[in-house]
Biotite code that builds the C-alpha atoms (Angstrom):
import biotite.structure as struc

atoms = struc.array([
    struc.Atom([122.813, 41.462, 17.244], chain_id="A", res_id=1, res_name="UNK", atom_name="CA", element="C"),
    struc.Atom([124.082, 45.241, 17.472], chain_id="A", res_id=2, res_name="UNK", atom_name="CA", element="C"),
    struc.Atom([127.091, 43.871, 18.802], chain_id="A", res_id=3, res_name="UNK", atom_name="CA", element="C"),
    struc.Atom([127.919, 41.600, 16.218], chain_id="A", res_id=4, res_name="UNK", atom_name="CA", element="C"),
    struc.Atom([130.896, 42.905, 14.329], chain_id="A", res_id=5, res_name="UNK", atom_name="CA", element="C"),
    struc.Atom([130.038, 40.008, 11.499], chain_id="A", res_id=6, res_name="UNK", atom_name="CA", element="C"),
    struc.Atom([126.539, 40.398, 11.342], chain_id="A", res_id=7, res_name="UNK", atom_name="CA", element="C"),
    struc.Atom([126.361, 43.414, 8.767], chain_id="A", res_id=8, res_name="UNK", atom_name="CA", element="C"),
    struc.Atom([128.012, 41.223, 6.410], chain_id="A", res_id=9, res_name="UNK", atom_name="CA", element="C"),
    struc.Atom([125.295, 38.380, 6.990], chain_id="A", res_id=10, res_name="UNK", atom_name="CA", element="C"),
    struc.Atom([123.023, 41.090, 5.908], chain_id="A", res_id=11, res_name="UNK", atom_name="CA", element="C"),
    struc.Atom([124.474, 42.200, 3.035], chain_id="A", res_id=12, res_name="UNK", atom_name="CA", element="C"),
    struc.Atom([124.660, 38.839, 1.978], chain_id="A", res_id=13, res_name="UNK", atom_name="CA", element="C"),
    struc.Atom([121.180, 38.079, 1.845], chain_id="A", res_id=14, res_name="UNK", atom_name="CA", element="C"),
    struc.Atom([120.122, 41.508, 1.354], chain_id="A", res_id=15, res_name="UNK", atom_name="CA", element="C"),
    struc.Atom([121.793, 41.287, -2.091], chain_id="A", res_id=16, res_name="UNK", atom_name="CA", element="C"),
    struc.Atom([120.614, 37.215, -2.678], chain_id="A", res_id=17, res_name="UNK", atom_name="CA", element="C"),
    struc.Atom([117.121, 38.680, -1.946], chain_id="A", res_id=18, res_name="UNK", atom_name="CA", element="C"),
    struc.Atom([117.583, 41.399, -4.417], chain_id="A", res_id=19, res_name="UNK", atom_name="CA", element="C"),
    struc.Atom([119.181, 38.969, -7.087], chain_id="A", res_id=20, res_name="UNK", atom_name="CA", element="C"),
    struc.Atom([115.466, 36.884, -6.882], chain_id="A", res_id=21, res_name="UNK", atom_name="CA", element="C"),
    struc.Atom([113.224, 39.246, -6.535], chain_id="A", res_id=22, res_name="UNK", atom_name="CA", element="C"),
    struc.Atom([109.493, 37.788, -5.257], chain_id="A", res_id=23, res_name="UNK", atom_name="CA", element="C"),
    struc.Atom([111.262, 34.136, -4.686], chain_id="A", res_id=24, res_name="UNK", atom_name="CA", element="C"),
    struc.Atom([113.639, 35.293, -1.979], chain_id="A", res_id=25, res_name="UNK", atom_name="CA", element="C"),
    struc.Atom([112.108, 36.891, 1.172], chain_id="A", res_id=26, res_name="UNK", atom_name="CA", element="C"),
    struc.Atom([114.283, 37.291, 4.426], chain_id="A", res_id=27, res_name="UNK", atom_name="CA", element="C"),
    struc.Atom([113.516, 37.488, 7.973], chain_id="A", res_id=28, res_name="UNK", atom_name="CA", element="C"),
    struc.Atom([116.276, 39.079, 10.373], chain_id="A", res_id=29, res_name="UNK", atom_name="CA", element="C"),
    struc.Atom([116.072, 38.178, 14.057], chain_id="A", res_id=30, res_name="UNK", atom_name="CA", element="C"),
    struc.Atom([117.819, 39.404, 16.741], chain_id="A", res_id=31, res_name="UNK", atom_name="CA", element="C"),
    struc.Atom([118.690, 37.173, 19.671], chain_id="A", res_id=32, res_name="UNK", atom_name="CA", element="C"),
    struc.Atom([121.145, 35.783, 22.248], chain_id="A", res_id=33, res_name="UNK", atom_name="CA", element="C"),
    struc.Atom([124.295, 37.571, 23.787], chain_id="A", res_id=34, res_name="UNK", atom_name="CA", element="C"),
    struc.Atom([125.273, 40.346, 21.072], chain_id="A", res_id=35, res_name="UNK", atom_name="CA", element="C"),
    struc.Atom([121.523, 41.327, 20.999], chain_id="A", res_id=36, res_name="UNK", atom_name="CA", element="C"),
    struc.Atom([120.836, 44.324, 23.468], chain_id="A", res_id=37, res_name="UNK", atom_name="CA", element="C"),
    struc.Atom([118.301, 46.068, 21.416], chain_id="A", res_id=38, res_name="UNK", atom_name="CA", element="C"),
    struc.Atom([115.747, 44.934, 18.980], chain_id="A", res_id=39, res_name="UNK", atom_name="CA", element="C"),
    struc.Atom([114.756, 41.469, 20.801], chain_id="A", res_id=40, res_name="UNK", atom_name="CA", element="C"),
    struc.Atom([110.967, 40.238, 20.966], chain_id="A", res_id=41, res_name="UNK", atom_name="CA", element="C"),
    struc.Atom([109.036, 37.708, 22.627], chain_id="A", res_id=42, res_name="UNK", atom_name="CA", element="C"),
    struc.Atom([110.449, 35.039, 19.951], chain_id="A", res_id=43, res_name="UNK", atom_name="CA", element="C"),
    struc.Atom([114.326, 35.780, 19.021], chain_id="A", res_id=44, res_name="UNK", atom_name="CA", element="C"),
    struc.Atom([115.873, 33.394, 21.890], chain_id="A", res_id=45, res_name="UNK", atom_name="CA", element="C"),
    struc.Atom([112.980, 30.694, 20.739], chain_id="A", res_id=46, res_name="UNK", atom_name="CA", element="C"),
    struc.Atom([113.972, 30.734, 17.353], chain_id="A", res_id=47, res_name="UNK", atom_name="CA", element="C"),
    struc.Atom([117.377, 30.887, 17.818], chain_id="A", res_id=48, res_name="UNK", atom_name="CA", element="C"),
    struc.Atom([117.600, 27.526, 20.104], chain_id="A", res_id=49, res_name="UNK", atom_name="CA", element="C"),
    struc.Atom([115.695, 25.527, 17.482], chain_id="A", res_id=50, res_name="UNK", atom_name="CA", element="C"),
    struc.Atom([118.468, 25.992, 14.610], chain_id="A", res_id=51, res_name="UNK", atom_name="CA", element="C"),
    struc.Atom([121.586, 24.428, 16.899], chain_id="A", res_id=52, res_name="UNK", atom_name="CA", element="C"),
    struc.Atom([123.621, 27.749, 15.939], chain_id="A", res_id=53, res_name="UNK", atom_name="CA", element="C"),
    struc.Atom([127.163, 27.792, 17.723], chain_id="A", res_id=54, res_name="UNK", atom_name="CA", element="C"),
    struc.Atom([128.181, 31.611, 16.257], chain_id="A", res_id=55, res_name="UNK", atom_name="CA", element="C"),
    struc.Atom([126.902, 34.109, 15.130], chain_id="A", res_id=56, res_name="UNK", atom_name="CA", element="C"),
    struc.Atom([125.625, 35.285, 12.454], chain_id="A", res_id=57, res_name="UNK", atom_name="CA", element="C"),
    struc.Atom([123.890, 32.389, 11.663], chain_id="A", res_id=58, res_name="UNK", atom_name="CA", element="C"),
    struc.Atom([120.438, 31.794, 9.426], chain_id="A", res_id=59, res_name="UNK", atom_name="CA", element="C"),
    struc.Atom([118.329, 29.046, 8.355], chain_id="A", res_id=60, res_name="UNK", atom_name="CA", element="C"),
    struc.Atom([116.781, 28.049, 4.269], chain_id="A", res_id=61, res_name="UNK", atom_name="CA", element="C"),
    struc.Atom([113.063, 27.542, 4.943], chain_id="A", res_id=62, res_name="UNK", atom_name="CA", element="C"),
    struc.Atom([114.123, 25.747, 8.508], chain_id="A", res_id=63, res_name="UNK", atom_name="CA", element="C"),
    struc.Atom([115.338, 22.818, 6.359], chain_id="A", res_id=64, res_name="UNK", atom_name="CA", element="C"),
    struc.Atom([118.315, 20.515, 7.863], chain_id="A", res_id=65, res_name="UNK", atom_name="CA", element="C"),
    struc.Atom([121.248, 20.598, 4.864], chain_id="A", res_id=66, res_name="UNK", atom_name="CA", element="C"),
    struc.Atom([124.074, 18.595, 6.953], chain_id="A", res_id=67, res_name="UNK", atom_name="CA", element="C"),
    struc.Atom([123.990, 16.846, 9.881], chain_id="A", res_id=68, res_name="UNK", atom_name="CA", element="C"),
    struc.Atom([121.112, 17.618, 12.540], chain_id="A", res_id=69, res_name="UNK", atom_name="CA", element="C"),
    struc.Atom([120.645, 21.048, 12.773], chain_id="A", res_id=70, res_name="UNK", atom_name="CA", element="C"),
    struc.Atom([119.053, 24.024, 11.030], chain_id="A", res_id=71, res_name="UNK", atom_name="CA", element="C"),
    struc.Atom([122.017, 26.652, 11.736], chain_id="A", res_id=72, res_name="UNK", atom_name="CA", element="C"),
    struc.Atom([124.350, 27.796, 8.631], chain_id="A", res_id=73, res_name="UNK", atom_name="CA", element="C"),
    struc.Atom([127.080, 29.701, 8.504], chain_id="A", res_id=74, res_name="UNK", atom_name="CA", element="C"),
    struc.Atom([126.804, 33.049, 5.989], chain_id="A", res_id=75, res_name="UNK", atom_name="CA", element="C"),
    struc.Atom([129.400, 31.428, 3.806], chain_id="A", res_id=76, res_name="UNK", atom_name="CA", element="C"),
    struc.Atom([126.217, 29.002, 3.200], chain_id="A", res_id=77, res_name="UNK", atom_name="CA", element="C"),
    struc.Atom([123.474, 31.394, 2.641], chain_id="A", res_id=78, res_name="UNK", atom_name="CA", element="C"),
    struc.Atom([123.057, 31.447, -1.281], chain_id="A", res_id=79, res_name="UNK", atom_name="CA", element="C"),
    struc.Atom([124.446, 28.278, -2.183], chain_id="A", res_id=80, res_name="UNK", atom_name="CA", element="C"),
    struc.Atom([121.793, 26.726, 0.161], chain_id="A", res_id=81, res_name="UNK", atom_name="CA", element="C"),
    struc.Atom([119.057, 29.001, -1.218], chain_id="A", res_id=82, res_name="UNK", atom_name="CA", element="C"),
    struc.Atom([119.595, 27.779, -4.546], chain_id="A", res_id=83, res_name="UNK", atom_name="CA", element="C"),
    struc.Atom([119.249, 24.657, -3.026], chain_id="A", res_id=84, res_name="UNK", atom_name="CA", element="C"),
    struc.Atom([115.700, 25.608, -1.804], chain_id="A", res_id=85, res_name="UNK", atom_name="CA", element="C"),
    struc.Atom([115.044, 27.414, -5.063], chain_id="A", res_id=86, res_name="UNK", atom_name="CA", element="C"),
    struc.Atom([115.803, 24.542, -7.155], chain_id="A", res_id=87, res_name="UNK", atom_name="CA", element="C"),
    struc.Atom([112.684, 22.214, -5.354], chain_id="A", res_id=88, res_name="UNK", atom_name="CA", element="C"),
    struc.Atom([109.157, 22.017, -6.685], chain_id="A", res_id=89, res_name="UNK", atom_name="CA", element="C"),
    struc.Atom([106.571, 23.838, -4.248], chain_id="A", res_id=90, res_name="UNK", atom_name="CA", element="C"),
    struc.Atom([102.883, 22.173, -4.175], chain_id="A", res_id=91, res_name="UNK", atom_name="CA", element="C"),
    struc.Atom([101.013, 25.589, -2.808], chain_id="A", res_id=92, res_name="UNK", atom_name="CA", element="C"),
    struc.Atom([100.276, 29.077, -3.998], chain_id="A", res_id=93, res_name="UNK", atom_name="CA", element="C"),
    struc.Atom([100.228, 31.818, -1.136], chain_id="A", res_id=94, res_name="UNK", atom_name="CA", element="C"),
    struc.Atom([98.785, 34.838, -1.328], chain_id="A", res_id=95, res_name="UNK", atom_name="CA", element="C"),
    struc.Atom([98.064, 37.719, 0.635], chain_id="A", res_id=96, res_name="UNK", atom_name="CA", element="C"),
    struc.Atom([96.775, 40.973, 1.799], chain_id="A", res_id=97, res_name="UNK", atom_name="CA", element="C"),
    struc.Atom([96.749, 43.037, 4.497], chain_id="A", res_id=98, res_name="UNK", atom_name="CA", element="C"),
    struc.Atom([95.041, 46.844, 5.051], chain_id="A", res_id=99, res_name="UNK", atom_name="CA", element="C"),
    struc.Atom([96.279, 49.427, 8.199], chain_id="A", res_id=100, res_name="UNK", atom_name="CA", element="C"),
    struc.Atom([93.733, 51.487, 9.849], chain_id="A", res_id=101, res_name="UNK", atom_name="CA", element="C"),
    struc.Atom([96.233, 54.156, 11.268], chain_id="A", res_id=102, res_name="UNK", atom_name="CA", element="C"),
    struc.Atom([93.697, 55.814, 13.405], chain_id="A", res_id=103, res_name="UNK", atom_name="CA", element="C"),
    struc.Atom([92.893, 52.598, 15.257], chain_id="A", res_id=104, res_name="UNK", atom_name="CA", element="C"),
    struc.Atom([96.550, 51.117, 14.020], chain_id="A", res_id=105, res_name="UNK", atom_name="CA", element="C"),
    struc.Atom([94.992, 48.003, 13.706], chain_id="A", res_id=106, res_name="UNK", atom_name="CA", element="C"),
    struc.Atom([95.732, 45.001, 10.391], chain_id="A", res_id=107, res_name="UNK", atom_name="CA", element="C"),
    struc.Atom([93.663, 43.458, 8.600], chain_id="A", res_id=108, res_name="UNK", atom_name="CA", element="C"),
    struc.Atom([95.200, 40.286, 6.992], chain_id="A", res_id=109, res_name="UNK", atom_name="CA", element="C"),
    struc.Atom([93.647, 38.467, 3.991], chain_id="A", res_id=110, res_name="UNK", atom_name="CA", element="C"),
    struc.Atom([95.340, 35.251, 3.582], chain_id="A", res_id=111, res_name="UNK", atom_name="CA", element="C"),
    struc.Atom([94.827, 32.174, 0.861], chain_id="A", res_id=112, res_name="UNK", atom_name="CA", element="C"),
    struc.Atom([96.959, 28.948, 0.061], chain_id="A", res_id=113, res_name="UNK", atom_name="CA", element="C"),
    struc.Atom([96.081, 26.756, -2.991], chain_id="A", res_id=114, res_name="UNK", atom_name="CA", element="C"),
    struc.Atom([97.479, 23.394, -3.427], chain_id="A", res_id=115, res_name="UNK", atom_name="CA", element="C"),
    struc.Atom([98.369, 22.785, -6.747], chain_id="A", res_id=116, res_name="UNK", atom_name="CA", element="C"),
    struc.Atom([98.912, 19.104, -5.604], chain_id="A", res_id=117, res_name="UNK", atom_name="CA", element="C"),
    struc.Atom([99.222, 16.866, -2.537], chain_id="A", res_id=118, res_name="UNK", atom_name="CA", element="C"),
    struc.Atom([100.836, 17.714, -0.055], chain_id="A", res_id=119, res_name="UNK", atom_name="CA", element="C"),
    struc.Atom([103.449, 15.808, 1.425], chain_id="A", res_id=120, res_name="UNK", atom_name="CA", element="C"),
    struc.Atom([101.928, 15.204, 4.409], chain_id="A", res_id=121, res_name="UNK", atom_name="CA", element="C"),
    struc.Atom([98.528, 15.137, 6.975], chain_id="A", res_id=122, res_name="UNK", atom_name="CA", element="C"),
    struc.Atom([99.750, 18.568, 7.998], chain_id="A", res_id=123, res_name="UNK", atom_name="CA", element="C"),
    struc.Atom([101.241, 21.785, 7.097], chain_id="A", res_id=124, res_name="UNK", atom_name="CA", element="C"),
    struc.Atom([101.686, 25.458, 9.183], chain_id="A", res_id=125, res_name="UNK", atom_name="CA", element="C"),
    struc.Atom([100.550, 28.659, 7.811], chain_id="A", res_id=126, res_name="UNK", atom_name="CA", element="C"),
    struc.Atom([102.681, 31.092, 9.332], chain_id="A", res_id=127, res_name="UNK", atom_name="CA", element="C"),
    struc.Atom([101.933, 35.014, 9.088], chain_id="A", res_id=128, res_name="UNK", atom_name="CA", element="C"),
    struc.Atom([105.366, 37.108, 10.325], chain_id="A", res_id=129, res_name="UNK", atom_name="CA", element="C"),
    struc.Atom([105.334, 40.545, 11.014], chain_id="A", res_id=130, res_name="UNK", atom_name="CA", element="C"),
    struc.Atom([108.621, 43.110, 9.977], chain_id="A", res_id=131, res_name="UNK", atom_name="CA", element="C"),
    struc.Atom([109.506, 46.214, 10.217], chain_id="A", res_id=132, res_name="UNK", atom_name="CA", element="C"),
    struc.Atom([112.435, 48.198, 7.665], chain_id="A", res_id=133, res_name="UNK", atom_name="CA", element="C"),
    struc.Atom([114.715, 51.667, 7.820], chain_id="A", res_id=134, res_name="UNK", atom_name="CA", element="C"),
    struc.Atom([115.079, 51.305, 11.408], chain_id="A", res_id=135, res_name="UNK", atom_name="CA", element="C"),
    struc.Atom([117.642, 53.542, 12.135], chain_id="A", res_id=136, res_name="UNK", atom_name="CA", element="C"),
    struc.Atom([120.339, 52.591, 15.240], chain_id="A", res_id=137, res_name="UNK", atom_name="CA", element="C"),
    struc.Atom([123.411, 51.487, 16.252], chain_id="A", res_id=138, res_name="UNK", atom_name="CA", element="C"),
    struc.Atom([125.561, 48.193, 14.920], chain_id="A", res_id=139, res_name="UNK", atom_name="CA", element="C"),
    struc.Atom([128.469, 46.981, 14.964], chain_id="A", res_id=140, res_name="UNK", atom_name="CA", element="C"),
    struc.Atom([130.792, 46.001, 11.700], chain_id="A", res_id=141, res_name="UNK", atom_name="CA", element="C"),
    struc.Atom([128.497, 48.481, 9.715], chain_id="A", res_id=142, res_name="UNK", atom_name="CA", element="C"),
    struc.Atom([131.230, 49.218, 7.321], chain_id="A", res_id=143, res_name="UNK", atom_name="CA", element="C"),
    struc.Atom([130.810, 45.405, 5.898], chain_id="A", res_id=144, res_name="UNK", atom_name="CA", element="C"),
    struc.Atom([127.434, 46.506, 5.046], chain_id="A", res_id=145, res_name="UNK", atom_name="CA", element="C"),
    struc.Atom([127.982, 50.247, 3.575], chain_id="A", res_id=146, res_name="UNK", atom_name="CA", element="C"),
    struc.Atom([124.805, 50.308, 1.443], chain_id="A", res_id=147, res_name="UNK", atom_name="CA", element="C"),
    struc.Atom([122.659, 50.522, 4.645], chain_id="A", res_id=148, res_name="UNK", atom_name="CA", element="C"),
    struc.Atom([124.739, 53.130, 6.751], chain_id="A", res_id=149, res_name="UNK", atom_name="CA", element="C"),
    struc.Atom([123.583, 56.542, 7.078], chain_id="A", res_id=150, res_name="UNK", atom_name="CA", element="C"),
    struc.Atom([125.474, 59.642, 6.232], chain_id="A", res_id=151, res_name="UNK", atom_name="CA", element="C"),
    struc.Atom([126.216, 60.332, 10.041], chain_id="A", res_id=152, res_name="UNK", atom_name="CA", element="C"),
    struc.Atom([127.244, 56.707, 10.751], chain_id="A", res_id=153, res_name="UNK", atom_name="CA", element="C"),
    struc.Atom([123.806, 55.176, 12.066], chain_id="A", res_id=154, res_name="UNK", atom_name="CA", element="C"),
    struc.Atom([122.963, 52.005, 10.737], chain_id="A", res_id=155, res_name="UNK", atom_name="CA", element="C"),
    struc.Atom([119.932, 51.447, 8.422], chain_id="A", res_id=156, res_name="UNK", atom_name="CA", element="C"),
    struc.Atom([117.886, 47.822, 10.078], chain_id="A", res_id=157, res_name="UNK", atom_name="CA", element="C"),
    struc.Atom([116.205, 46.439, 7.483], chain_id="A", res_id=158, res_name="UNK", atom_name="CA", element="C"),
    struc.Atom([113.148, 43.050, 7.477], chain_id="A", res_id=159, res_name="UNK", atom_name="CA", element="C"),
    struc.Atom([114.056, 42.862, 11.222], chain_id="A", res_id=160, res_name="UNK", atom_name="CA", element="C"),
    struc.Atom([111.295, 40.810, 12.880], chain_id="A", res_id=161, res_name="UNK", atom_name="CA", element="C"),
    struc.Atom([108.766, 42.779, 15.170], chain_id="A", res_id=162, res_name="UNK", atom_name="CA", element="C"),
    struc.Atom([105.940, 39.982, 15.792], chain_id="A", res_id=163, res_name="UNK", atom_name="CA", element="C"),
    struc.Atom([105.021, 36.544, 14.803], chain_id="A", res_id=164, res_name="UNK", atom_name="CA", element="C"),
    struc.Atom([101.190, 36.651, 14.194], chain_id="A", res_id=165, res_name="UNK", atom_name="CA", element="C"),
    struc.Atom([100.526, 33.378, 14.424], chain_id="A", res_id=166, res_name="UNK", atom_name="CA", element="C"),
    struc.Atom([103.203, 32.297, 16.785], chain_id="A", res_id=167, res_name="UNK", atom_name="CA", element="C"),
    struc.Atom([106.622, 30.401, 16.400], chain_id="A", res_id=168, res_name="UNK", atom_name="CA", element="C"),
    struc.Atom([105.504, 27.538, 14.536], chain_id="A", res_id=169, res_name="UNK", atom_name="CA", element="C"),
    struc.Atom([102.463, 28.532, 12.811], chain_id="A", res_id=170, res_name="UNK", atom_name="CA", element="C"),
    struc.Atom([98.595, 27.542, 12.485], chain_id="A", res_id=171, res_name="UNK", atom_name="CA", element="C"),
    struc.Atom([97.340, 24.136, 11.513], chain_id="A", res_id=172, res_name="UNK", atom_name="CA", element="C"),
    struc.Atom([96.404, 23.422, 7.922], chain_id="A", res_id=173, res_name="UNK", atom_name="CA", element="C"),
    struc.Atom([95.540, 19.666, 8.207], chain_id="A", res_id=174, res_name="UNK", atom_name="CA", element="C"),
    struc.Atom([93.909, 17.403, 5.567], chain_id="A", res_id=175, res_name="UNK", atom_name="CA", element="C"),
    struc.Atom([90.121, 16.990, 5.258], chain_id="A", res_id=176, res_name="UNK", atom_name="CA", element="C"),
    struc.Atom([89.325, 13.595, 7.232], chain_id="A", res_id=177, res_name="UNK", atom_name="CA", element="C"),
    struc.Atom([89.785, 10.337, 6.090], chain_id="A", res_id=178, res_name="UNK", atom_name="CA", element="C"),
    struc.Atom([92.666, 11.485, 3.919], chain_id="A", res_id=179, res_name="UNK", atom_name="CA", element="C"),
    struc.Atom([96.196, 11.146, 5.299], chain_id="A", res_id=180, res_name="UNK", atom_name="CA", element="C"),
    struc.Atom([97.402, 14.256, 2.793], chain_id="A", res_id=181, res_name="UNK", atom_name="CA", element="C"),
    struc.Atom([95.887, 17.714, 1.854], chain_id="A", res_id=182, res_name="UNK", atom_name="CA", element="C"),
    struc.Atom([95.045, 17.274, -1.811], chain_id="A", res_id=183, res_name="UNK", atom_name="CA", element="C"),
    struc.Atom([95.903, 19.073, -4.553], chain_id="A", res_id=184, res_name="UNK", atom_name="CA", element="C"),
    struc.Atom([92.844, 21.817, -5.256], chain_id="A", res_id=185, res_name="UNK", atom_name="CA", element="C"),
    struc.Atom([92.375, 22.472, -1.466], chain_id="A", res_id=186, res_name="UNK", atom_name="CA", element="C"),
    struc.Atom([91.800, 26.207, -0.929], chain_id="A", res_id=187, res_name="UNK", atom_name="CA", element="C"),
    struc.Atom([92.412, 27.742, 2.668], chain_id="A", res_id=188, res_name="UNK", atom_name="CA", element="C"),
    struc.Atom([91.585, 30.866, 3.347], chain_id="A", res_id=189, res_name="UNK", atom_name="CA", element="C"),
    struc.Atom([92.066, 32.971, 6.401], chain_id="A", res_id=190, res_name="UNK", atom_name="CA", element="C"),
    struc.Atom([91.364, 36.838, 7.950], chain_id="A", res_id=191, res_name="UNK", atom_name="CA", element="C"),
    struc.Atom([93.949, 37.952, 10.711], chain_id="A", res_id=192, res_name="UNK", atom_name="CA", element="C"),
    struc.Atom([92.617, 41.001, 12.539], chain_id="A", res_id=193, res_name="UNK", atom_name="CA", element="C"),
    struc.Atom([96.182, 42.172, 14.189], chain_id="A", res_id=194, res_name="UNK", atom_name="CA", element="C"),
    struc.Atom([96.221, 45.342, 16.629], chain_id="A", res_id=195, res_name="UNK", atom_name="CA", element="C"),
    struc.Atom([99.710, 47.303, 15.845], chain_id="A", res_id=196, res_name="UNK", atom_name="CA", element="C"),
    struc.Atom([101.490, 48.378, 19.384], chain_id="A", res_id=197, res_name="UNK", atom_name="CA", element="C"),
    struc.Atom([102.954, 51.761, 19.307], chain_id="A", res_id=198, res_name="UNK", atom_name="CA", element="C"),
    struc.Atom([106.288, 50.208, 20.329], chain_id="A", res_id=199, res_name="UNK", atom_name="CA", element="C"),
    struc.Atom([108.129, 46.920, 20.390], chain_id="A", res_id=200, res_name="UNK", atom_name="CA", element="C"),
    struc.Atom([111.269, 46.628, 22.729], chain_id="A", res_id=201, res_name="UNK", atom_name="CA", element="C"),
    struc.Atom([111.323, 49.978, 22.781], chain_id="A", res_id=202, res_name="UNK", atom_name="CA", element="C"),
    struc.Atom([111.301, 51.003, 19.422], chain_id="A", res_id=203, res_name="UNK", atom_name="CA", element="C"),
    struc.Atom([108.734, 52.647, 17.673], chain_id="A", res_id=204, res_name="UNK", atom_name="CA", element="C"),
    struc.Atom([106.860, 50.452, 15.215], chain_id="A", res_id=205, res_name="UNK", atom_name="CA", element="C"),
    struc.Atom([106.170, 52.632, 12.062], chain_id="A", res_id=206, res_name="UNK", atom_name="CA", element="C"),
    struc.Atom([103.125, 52.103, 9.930], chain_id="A", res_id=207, res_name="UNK", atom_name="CA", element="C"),
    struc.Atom([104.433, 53.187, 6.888], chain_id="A", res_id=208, res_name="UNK", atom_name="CA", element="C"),
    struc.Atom([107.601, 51.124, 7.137], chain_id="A", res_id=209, res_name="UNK", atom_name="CA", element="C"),
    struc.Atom([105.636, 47.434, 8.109], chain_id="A", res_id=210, res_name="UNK", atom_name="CA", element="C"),
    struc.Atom([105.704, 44.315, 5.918], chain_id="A", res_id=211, res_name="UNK", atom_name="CA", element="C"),
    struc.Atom([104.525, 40.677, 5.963], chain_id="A", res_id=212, res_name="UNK", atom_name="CA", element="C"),
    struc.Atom([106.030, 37.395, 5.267], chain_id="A", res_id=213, res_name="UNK", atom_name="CA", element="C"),
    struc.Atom([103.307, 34.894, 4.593], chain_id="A", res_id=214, res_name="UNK", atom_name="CA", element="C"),
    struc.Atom([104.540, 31.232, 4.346], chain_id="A", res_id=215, res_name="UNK", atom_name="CA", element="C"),
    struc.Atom([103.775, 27.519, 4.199], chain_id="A", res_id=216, res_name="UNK", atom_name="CA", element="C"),
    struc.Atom([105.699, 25.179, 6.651], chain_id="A", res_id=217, res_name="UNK", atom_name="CA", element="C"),
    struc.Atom([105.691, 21.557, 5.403], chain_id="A", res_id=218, res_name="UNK", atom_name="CA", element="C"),
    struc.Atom([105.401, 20.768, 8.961], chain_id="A", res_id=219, res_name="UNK", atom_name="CA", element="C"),
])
């Protein structure tokens, strides 16, 4: 949130993690609950209830439960739980593609996912999240974060989240039937067709300053 004198330091925290593995590392920053007066969309408060977060800021590794029974870590946990992630075998390839017609601002999204073996399970969620970077505004605590503040004081928003394309928890990959797991050569493949709004919460959404995060949830 703007108004989160801590949360520029949660940034530069994974901001630099992300930039320490580059292609392996791929963050997601959401704004939501009480410090959060600019920036929110249809899905900040949703995500944040799920995770069990009691400050802020707080982030989640791949939605995965570390200690106890919620999602929520502190930034003090960010890398060491990342390695954590890092460290774990992954039985699907993603890959994808997307093309912007500016004069009818709409996306076209090529997706694939290749299982290099079983799954773990019946069911997985193919998840296709929209972000948008150099979004220049106001924050709080920007000092803690002095690689993205602008020469007149401004604050430089980078991966903040603008849309989730296929909703909070993803589309259904399930396993062909008669098998309880998706096996190891599946192949899915899927086309988004995504039309761009001029603005979310107020903010203009930029064309040349959009990126995807394209992921497999294990369920």
């Amino acid at each position: 949130g703007i108004n989160c004198g801590y949360c520029p330091d949660g940034h530069r925290i994974v901001r630099e993690y992300e930039e320490s593995k580059p292609g392996r590392v791929f963050s997601i920053n959401v704004h939501a609950g009480s410090f959060a007066a600019m920036y929110t969309t249809q899905w900040g408060n949703a995500l944040m209830n799920q995770t069990g977060l009691q400050g802020f800021p707080s982030g989640t590794v791949n939605r995965h439960v570390f200690s106890g029974s919620v999602t929520a870590l502190g930034r003090d946990k960010f890398v060491s739980s990342g390695n954590k992630i890092l460290n774990q075998s992954s039985f699907v390839n993603v890959a994808a593609q997307a093309k912007i017609d500016a004069t009818a601002r709409t996306m076209t999204i090529n997706v694939e996912a290749y299982y290099t073996a079983d799954a773990e399970t019946s069911s997985n969620k193919l998840n296709v999240v929209l972000l948008q970077d150099s979004i220049i505004g106001p924050q709080q605590g920007a000092s803690a974060n002095p690689a993205q503040v602008t020469s007149d004081g401004q604050y430089i928003h980078m991966s903040m989240l603008r849309d989730m394309i296929t909703g909070q928890w993803g589309e259904d990959i399930t396993a062909p039937e008669g098998s309880t797991v998706i096996p190891a050569g599946t192949l899915i493949q899927r086309t988004y067709t995504y039309k761009i709004p001029g603005s979310i919460s107020n903010e203009l959404v930029q064309l040349d300053h959009l990126k995807l995060v394209v992921f497999v949830a294990k369920d």
